[in-house]
N, C-alpha and C positions, 0 to 999 in steps of 0.2 A: 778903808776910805772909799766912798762909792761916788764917781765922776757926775755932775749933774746932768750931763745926756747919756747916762747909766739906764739901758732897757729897766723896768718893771720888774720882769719876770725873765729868768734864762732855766731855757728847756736844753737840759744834756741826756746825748744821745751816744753810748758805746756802737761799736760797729765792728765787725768781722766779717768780711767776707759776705756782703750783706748789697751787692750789686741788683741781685734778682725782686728783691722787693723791698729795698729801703726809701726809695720812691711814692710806694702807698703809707708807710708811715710820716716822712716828711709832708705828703700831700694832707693828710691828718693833721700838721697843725697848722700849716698853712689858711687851713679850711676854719680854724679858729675864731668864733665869734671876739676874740681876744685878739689885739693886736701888738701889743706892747712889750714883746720879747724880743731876746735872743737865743738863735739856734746852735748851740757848740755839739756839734759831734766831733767824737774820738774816733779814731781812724786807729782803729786797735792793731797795724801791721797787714793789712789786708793784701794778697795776693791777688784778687782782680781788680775789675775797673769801679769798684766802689765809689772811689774820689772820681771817677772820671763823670759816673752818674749823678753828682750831687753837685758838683763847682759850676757855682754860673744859676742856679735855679732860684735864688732869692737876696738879698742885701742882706738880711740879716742874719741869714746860715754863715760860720765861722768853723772852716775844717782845722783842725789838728789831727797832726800826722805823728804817729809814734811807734815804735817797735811795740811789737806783744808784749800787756803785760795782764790779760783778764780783764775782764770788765768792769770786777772792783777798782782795778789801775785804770783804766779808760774814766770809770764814773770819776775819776778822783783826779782827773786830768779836769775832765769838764768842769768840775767843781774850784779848783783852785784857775782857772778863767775867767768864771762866771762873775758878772758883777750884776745883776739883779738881785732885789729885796726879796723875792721869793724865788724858789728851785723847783722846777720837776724835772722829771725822769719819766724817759721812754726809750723803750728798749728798739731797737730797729726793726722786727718783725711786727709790732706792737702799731695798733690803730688806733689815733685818740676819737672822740667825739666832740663835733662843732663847739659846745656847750660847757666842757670841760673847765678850761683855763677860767671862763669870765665868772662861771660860778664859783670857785674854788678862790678867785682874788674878790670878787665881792664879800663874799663869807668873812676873808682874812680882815676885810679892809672893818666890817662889821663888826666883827668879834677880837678886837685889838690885843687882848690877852691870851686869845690861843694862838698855838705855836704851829697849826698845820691842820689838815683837811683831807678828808681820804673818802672813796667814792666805790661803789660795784665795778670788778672788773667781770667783761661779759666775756666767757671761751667758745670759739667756735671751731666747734670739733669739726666742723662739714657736714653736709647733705643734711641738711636745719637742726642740728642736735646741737644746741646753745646751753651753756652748764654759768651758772649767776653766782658769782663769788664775793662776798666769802656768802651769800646767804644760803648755800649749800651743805658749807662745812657748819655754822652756826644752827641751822634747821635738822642737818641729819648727821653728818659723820662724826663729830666731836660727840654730842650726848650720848649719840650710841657706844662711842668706847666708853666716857665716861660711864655707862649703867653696865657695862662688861666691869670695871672696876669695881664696882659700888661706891662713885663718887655721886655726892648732889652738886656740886660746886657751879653746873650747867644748870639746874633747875629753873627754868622760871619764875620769877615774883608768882604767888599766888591768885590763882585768878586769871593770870597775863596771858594771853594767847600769841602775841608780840614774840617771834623768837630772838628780835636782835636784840632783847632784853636780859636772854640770856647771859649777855657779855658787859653791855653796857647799860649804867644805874640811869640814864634820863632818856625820855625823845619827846622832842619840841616839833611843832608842824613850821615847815620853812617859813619866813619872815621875809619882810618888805624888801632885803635885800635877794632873795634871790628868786621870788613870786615871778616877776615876770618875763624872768630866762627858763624857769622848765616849764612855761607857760607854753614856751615857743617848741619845744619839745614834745614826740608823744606818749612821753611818760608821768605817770599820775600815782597818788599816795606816798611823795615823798617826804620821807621825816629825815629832822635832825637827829644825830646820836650822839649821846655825847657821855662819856668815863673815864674812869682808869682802868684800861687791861692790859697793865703788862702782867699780873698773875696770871688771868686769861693765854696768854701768848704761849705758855709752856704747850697749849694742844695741838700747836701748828699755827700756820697762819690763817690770820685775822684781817689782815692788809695788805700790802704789796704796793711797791711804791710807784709803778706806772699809775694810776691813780691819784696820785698823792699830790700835793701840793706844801713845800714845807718854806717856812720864812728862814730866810738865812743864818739869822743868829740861832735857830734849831739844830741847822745843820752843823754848824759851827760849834755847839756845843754837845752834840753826839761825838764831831767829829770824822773823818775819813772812813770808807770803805775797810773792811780789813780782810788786804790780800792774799792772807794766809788760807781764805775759804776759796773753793774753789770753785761753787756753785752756791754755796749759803750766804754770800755777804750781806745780800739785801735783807735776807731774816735776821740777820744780827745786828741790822742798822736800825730794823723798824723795830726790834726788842728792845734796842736801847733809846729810840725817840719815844715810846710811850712807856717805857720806863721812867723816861725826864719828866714827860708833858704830857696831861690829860688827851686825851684821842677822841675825835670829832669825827662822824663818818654820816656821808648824806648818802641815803639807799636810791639813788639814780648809778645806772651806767655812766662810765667816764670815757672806758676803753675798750675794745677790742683785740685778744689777744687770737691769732691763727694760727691754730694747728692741724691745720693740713694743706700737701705740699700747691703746686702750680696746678698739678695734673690731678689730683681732688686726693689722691692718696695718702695717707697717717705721716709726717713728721716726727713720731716716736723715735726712731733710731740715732736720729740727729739733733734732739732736744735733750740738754744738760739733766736733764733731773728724768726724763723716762728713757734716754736710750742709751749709748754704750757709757755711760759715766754716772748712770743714776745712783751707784751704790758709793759713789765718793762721795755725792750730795747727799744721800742717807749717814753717813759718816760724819758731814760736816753740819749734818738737823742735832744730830747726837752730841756735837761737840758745844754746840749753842744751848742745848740743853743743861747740860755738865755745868757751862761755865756760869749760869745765870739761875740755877735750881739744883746742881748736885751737891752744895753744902747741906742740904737740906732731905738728904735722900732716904729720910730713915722716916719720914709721912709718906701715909699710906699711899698716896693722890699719886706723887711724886717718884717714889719709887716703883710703881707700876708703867710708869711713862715711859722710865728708863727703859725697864725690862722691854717693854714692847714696843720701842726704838732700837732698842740690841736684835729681837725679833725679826724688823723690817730687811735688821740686816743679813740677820742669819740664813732667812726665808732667799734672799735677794745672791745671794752668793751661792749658796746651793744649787739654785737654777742656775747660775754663770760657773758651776765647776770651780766656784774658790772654795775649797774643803777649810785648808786653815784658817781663811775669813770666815766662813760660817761656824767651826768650830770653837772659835776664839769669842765671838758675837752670843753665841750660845750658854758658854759656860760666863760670862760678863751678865747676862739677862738672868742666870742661876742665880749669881751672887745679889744682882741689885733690886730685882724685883722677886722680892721674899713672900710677896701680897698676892699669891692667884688669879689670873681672870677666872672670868666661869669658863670658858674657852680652853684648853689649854693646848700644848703646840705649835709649830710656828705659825700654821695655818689657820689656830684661833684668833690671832693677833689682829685679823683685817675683818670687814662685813663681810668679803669674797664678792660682792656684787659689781661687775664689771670690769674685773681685776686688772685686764687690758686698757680698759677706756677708762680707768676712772680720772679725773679731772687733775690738770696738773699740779693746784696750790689746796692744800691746806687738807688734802691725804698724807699720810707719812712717806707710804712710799715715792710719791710723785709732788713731793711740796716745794722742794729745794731747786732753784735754779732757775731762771723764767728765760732762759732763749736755745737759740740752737747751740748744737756742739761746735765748740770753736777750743782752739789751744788755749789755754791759761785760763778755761771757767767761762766763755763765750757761752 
């Protein structure tokens, strides 16, 4: 039942220990050519002045306060609060764009039968090295494993030069509802996209939900966060949203995600998926894999995915000195992937190009997890 001075739209926001720059993400939607939300952040148990930085900065910010339980439990706090017809998500380190919210509810309000709306998230590694998601992994990292496998499944229509084609069957040039918001924007050639990928989804991610705008009854019928991941939830939420519901994605930036710290330095060590906990998230890419394509592991495509998901992990423990995790990961990529790369070894497994910096979402090894390290999946 939704109250009729029920906000539009409700933006939840987990939080960890998130005092040092939760600030510049709040100021981000603030900044919102969209006004017609609410702000629920989850106060995931935080030991500093987190709440002390956010109580008092706007009427429509709504703190909840909770013991630790991961950010899946946070997400899912904000979610059974929220009384908006549409939901996003932003992570706390995470910057949106002025632009975002109004395009993303225009869209919705236009196209009455999709179920949600996803947009480029832009990385800014620091000192101007900006990585464009997902048109990075769509243009280069997906095809090239896929042609290490000897899959076409990425090929392009024929002819197409287009690589977000590669994923998704149509693209439409924006329409009168959102012409004259990226007008105002200085960004140009943007299209509509629009398909079914949850096939797609087995390569990594495709989407990520800082970006995303989803109508309620979506979320409601995906369902809850599931806390049992510890950095993967959100890749098993957006597997199962475009599993449900055709995927819509406008090739404009939405968000700004930062990865590097105050003092210009790498944030690797303290980010869930690259620094001390990346190989749980590697565990927990594998398990989303398993549950939504390992009935199926005896095609070719499919069981090579595995294998070099076991890989990521084997490769990943070796360097961290876990012998029986890599051992175990190893003879697991034996069994399931029967289908050779041309590659072979754990170190055929990746391009190797950047192996440190490569981008957080939609590499295997660095795909799972979008914040910093925090207890329970932060």
């Amino acid at each position: 039942f939704m109250r009729s001075d029920s906000p539009e739209l409700s933006v939840i926001m987990p939080a960890f220990n998130a005092a040092a720059y939760i600030r510049e993400a709040i100021d981000g939607i603030l900044n919102q050519t969209f006004s017609d939300f609410e702000l629920l952040i989850a106060d995931d148990g935080s030991t500093d002045d987190t709440a002390a930085r956010i109580e008092g900065c706007d009427p429509r910010l709504k703190l909840i306060r909770q013991e630790n339980q991961g950010t899946a439990g946070a997400r899912n706090t904000g979610l059974r609060a929220s009384a908006g017809s549409y939901i996003a998500f932003l992570d706390s380190d995470d910057e949106w764009l002025p632009h975002h919210l109004e395009l993303c509810v225009r869209f919705l309000e236009a196209f009455p039968g999709e179920q949600f709306v996803t947009n480029e998230l832009w990385e800014d590694l620091g000192q101007g090295h900006i990585v464009k998601h997902y048109r990075m992994e769509i243009e280069e990292h997906y095809p090239q494993m896929a042609r290490k496998i000897g899959s076409r499944s990425l090929d392009p229509p024929p002819g197409e030069q287009d690589n977000y084609l590669r994923v998704y069957q149509s693209r439409q040039p924006i329409g009168e509802w959102g012409r004259a918001i990226i007008a105002r924007t200085p960004y140009q050639n943007v299209f509509h996209y629009r398909g079914q990928i949850f096939e797609r989804m087995r390569w990594g991610f495709l989407m990520c939900l800082q970006p995303t705008v989803v109508r309620r009854e979506a979320c409601e019928a995906v369902g809850h966060f599931d806390t049992n991941y510890y950095g993967a939830s959100d890749y098993a939420f957006t597997i199962e949203l475009c599993r449900r519901f055709q995927a819509n994605y406008l090739s404009i930036p939405a968000c700004v995600k930062h990865e590097y710290a105050e003092d210009g330095g790498s944030l690797s060590e303290s980010h869930v998926a690259t620094g001390k906990t990346a190989l749980i998230c590697l565990q927990d890419m594998l398990r989303c894999l398993e549950l939504y394509w390992g009935n199926r592991r005896e095609e070719r495509e499919i069981s090579a995915l595995l294998g070099f998901r076991q890989l990521d992990i084997a490769r990943l423990a070796l360097e961290r000195q876990e012998h029986a995790t890599a051992l175990k990961s190893l003879k697991s990529a034996s069994r399931d992937h029967r289908f050779r790369p041309r590659h072979h070894g754990v170190e055929g497994c990746h391009e190797g190009h950047h192996r440190r910096r490569v981008p957080t979402f939609g590499h295997p090894q660095q795909a799972c997890g979008h914040g910093r390290l925090r207890p329970g999946g932060h």
